[in-house]
Structures are given as structure tokens and as C-alpha cells.
C-alpha positions as CSV (number, residue, x, y, z in Angstrom):
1,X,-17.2,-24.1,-61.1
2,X,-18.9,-26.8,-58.9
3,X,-22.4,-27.0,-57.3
4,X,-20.6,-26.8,-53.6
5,X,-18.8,-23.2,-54.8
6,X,-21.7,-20.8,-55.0
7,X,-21.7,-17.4,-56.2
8,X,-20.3,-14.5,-54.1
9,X,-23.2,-12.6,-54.1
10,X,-24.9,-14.8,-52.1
11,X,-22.6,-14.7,-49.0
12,X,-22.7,-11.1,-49.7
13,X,-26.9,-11.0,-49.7
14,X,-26.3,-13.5,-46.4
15,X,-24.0,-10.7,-44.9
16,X,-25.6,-7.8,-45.6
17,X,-29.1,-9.4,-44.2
18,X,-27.6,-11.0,-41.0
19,X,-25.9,-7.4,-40.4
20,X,-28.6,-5.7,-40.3
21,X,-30.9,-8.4,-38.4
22,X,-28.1,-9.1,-35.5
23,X,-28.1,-5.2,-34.9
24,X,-31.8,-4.2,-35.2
25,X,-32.9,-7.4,-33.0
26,X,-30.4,-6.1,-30.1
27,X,-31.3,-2.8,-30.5
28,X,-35.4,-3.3,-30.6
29,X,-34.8,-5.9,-27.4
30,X,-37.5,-8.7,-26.4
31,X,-40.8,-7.7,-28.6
32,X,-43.2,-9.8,-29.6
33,X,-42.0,-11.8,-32.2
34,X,-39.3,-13.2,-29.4
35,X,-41.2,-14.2,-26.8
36,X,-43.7,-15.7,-28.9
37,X,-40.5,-18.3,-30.1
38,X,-39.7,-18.1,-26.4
39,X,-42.8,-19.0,-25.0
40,X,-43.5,-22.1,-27.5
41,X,-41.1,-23.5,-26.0
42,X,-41.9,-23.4,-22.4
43,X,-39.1,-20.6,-21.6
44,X,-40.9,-17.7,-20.3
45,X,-40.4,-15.9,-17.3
46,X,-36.6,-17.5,-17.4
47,X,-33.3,-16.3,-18.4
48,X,-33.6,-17.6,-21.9
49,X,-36.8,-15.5,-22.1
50,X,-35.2,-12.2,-20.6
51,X,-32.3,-12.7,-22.9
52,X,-34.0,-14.1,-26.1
53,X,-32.9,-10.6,-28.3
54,X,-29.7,-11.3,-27.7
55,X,-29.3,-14.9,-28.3
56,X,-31.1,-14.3,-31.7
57,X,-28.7,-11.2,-32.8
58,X,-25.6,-13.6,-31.3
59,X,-27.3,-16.2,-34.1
60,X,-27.2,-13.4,-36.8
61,X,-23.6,-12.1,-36.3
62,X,-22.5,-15.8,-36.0
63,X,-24.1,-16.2,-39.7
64,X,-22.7,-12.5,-40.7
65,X,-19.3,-13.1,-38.9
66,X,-19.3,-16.6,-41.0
67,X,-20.5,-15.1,-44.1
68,X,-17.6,-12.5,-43.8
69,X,-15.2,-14.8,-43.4
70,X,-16.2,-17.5,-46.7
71,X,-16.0,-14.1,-48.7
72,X,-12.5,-13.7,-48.0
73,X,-11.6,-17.6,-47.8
74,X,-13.8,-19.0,-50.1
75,X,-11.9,-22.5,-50.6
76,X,-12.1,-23.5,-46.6
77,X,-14.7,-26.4,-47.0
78,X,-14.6,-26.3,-43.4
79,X,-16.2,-22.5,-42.8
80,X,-18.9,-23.2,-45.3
81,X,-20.1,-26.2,-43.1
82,X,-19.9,-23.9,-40.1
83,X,-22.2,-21.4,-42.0
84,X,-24.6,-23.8,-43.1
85,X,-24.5,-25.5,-39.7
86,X,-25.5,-21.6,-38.0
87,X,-28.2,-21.1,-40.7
88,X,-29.8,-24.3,-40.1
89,X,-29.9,-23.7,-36.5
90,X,-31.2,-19.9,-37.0
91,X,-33.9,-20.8,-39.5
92,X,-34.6,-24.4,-37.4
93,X,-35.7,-22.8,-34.2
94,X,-38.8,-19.9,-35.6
95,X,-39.7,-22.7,-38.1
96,X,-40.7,-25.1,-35.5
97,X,-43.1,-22.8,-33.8
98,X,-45.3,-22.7,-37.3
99,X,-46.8,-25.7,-34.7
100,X,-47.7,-22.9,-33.0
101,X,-52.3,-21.6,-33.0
102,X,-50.5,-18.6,-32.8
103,X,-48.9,-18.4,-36.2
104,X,-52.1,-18.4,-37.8
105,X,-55.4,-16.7,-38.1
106,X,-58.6,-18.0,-36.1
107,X,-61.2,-15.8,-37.7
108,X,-60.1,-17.0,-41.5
109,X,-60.2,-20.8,-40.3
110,X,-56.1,-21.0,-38.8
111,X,-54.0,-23.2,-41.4
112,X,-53.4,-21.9,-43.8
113,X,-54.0,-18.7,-43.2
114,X,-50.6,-17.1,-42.1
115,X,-50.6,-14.4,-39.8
116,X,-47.4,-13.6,-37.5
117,X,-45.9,-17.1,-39.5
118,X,-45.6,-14.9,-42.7
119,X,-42.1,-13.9,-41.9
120,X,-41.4,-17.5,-40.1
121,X,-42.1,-19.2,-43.0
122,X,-38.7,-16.7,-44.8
123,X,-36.5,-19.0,-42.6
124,X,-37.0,-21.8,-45.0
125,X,-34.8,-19.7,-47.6
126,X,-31.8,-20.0,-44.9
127,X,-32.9,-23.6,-43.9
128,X,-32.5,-24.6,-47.9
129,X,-28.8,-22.5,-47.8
130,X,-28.0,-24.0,-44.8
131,X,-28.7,-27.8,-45.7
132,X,-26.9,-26.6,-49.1
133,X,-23.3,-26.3,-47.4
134,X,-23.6,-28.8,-45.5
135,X,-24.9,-31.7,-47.7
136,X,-23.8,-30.3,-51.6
137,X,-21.8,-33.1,-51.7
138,X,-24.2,-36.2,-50.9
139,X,-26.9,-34.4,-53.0
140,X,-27.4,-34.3,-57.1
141,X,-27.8,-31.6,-59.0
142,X,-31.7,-32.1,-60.0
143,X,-32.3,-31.9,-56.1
144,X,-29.9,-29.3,-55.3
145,X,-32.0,-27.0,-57.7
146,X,-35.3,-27.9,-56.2
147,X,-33.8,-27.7,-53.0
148,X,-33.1,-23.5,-53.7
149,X,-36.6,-23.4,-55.8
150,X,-38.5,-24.7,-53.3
151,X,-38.6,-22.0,-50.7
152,X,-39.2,-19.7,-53.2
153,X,-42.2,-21.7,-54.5
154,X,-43.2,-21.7,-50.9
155,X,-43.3,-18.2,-50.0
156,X,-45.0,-17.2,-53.4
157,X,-47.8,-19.6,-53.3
158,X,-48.6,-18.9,-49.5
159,X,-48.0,-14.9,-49.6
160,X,-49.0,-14.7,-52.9
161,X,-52.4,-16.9,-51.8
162,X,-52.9,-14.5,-49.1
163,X,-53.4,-11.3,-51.2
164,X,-56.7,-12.3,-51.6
165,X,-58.1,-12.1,-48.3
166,X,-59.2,-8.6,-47.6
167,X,-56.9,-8.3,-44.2
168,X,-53.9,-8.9,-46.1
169,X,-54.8,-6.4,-48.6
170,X,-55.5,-3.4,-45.9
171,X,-51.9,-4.8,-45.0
172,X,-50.0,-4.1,-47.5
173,X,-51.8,-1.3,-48.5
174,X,-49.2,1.3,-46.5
175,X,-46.4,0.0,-48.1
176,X,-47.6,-0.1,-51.9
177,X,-48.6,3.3,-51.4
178,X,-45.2,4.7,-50.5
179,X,-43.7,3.1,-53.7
180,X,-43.4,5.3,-56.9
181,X,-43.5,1.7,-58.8
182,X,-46.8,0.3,-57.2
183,X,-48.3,3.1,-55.8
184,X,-50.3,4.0,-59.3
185,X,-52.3,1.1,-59.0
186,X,-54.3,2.7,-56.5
187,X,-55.7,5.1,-58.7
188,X,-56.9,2.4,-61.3
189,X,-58.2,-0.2,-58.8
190,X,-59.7,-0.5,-55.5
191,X,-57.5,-1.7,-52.7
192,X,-58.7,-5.6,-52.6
193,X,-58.0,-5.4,-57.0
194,X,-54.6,-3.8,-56.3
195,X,-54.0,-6.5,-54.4
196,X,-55.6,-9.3,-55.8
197,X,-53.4,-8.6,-59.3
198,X,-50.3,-8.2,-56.8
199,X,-51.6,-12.1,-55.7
200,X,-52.0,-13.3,-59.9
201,X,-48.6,-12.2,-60.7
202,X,-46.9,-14.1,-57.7
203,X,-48.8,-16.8,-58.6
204,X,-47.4,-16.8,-62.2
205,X,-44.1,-16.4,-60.9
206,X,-44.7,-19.7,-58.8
207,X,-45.9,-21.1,-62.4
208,X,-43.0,-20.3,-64.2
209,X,-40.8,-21.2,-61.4
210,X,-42.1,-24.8,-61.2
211,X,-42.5,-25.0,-65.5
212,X,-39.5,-24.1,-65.4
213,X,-37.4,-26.9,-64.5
214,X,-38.6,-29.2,-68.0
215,X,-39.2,-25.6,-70.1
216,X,-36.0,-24.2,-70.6
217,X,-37.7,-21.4,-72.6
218,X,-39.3,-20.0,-69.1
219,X,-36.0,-19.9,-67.3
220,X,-34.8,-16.7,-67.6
221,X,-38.5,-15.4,-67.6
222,X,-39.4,-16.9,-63.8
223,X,-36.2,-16.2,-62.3
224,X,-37.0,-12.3,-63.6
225,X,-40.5,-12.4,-62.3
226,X,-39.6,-14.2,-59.1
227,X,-36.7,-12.1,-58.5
228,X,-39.2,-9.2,-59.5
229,X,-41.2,-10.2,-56.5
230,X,-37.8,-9.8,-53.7
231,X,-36.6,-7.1,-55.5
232,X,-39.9,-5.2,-54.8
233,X,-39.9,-6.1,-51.2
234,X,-36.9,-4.4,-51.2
235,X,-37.7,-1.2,-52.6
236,X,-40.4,-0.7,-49.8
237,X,-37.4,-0.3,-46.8
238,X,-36.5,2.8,-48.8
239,X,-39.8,4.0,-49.3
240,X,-42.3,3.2,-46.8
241,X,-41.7,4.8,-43.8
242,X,-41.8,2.7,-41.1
243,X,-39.1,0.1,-42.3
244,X,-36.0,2.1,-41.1
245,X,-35.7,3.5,-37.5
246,X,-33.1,5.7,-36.0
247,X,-32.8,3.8,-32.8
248,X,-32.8,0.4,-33.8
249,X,-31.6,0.7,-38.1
250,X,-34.9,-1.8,-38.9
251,X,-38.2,-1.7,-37.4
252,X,-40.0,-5.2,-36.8
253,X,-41.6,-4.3,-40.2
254,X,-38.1,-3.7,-41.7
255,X,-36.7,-7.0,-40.7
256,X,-39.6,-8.8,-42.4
257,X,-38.8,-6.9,-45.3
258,X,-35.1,-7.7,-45.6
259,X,-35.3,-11.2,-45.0
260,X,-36.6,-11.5,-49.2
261,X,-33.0,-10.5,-49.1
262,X,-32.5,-14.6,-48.3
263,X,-34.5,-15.3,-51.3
264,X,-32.6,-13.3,-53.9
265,X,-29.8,-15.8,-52.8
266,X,-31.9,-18.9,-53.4
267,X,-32.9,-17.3,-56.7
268,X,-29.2,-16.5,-57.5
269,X,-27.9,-20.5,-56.5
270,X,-31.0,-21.6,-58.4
271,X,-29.4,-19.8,-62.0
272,X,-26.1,-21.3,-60.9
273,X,-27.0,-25.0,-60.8
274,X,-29.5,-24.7,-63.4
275,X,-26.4,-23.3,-65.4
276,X,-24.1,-26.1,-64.4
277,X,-26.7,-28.9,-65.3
278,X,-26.8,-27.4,-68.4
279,X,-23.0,-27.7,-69.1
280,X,-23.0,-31.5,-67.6
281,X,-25.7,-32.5,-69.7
């Protein structure tokens, strides 16, 4: 095993995500979330505007298409630089418009308080995967892994940060209720608690996460907690029922869900170098 060969089941989480996000984007067409990427950069009202939906679900069965194919040909250097090469240009192009007023929220100050940028700021899993293939080879070990742990640090100190605000916890208060493994909470605690000890432990997780590259006793305790976290995220597009549509397989909702989907393979590469080090050491 080398650091460049990573584990099946991350092409398979990559697959499975880019699947579903290629056919739900055609299907929902040109909503918000695409002409807000569209208009940040000076392309509304054009063909690029009118057409944005189905440049983005062209970008996501590119990366599926590509995914598919290092699956079956796992040893062709050349389709893993492809793939990283479409990932960084999928996760590239929202992630620049975090420049954007628009991404964050006015009345709580703006930066850093995330609004429509909380499922922007999930492209940085892909960006980290994308660099990955592309540059394994020019990169060490020690930065590979905080390369993979560093998005996942991200999202869990900024989403985990935000469950304190009272707006994010009215916002997630739909989907913890439709979950048989969260939804209890509500009957001990108010909504703000629920969701202020939903904040704590992502905030551990982060802690572990980030102890865990000089502790190797924490290891297998933050990847569990971490991976807790996407896992979770998850379970709500089976439960909560506005995550799955008829007409268009995800909702917008649904889509934000299944990008911690991108995560789990961060997580997963993240065990696999950590592993390796171990053996080179």
C-alpha cells in the first residue's frame, strides 16, 4: 500500500455522492444556490446563467463518471489526476464566492457567521481529495494527513460554532426531530440546549481530531466521533422528510446533507495514512 493508492471506499463515497448531485441539480434546474455562484461572477442574465444547473450536474457526472472508472482501473495514474483535476475545479468554483456578503449573516455581524456558505464551505472536503491525486507524490506523509484532517477540522469548528446561535438551532431543529437517535433530546432539553450539546460534542470531535496527530491513544476515538458527526448527517436523508423528493431524488436540503458523504472519505484517507506512517516509522 502507498499514500497515492487510497482505499476503494472512497471512490465509492465520491460516486455515490456525485451520482446523486449530477441528477438532483438537473432535475431541481437554476434555484438559488446557482445563480447566486452565477451572479458572483458577473454571469447573470447570460447563457452561462440560464444554463448554470447543467454545467454543475455536467461537473458531478464528470467526477462520478471518473470515480466509476478508477474503481475498475485502479492502477491508471493518469485517471486519478483527471479526477482530482475535476474535483478541484468543482469544489474551486462555490468556494471562491465565500468572498461573497452573501454567504454570510448581516444581523449576527457577517464573517463568521455562515449562512448559505455552510454547505460551500463542504467543497473543501473535495478540494483536499482533489489536490490529493494530483500532488500525493510531491507531498509527505505528515502533510498528506493534515491535508484530509483539515477540512474536517474546518467544518466541525465552523458548524459545530454555529450551534450556538439560536437561528441555527430553530434550523436544525426539523431534522433532529425526525431522527429516532436525536430526536429524545428534545424531551430532556430545550431546543437552544439540544443544540448547544450537539455544538460541545463537535467541538470535542475537532479536539480529538487535532490531539490526535501527537496522541496516538485518541486516534481511533476522534475518527469515531468525527465520523459519528457525517454518519449522523446521513441518517437525517432517510428520516427527515424533506431530504428526498420524487421529482428531483434530493431536495436542496438533501444535497447539503449528502455532501458529509465527502467527509467520510477524508476521514477514511485520514486512517489510511495515519496507518501507513505508522508502518514507516
Amino acid at each position: 500500500m502507498t499514500s497515492d493508492t487510497p482505499n476503494k471506499l472512497i471512490y465509492i463515497f465520491l460516486l455515490i455522492a456525485a451520482s446523486l448531485m449530477a441528477a438532483s441539480t438537473l432535475m431541481i434546474g437554476s434555484d438559488a444556490s446557482i445563480t447566486r455562484v452565477t451572479d458572483f461572477y458577473g454571469l447573470s442574465g447570460g447563457v452561462v446563467s440560464e444554463n448554470g444547473h447543467i454545467i454543475a450536474a455536467l461537473t458531478f457526472a464528470l467526477v462520478a463518471v471518473l470515480s466509476a472508472l478508477v474503481l475498475i482501473k485502479s492502477n491508471t495514474q493518469t485517471l486519478k489526476q483527471a479526477l482530482g483535476l475535476a474535483l478541484m475545479v468543482a469544489s474551486a468554483v462555490p468556494l471562491i464566492t465565500l468572498f461573497s456578503e452573501q454567504r454570510w449573516i448581516a444581523s449576527l455581524g457577517g464573517f463568521p457567521a455562515i449562512g448559505s456558505g455552510q454547505g460551500i464551505i463542504k467543497y473543501f472536503a473535495l478540494l483536499a481529495l482533489g489536490v490529493h491525486f494530483i500532488a500525493a507524490d510531491r507531498l509527505s506523509i505528515t502533510q498528506q494527513r493534515l491535508l484530509q484532517m483539515l477540512p474536517v477540522v474546518l467544518v466541525l469548528l465552523w458548524i459545530g460554532g454555529m450551534k450556538f446561535t439560536e437561528l441555527e438551532a430553530k434550523g436544525i431543529e426539523p431534522l433532529v426531530a425526525s431522527s429516532p437517535l436525536m430526536s429524545w433530546m428534545y424531551q430532556l432539553w430545550s431546543v437552544q440546549a439540544t443544540s448547544n450539546l450537539i455544538g460541545i460534542y463537535d467541538l470535542i470531535a475537532l479536539a480529538a481530531l487535532l490531539l490526535s496527530l501527537r496522541i496516538d491513544v485518541l486516534f481511533v476515538p476522534a475518527l469515531l466521533m468525527s465520523g459519528a458527526v457525517m454518519l449522523t448527517t446521513q441518517s437525517f436523508l432517510f428520516t427527515w422528510s424533506d431530504a428526498l423528493s420524487a421529482e428531483t431524488l434530493l431536495s436542496s436540503g438533501g444535497q447539503f446533507l449528502i455532501k458529509d458523504l465527502w467527509y467520510l472519505a477524508n476521514l477514511v484517507f485520514y486512517y489510511q495514512l495515519t496507518k501507513l506512517a505508522r508502518i514507516m516509522q
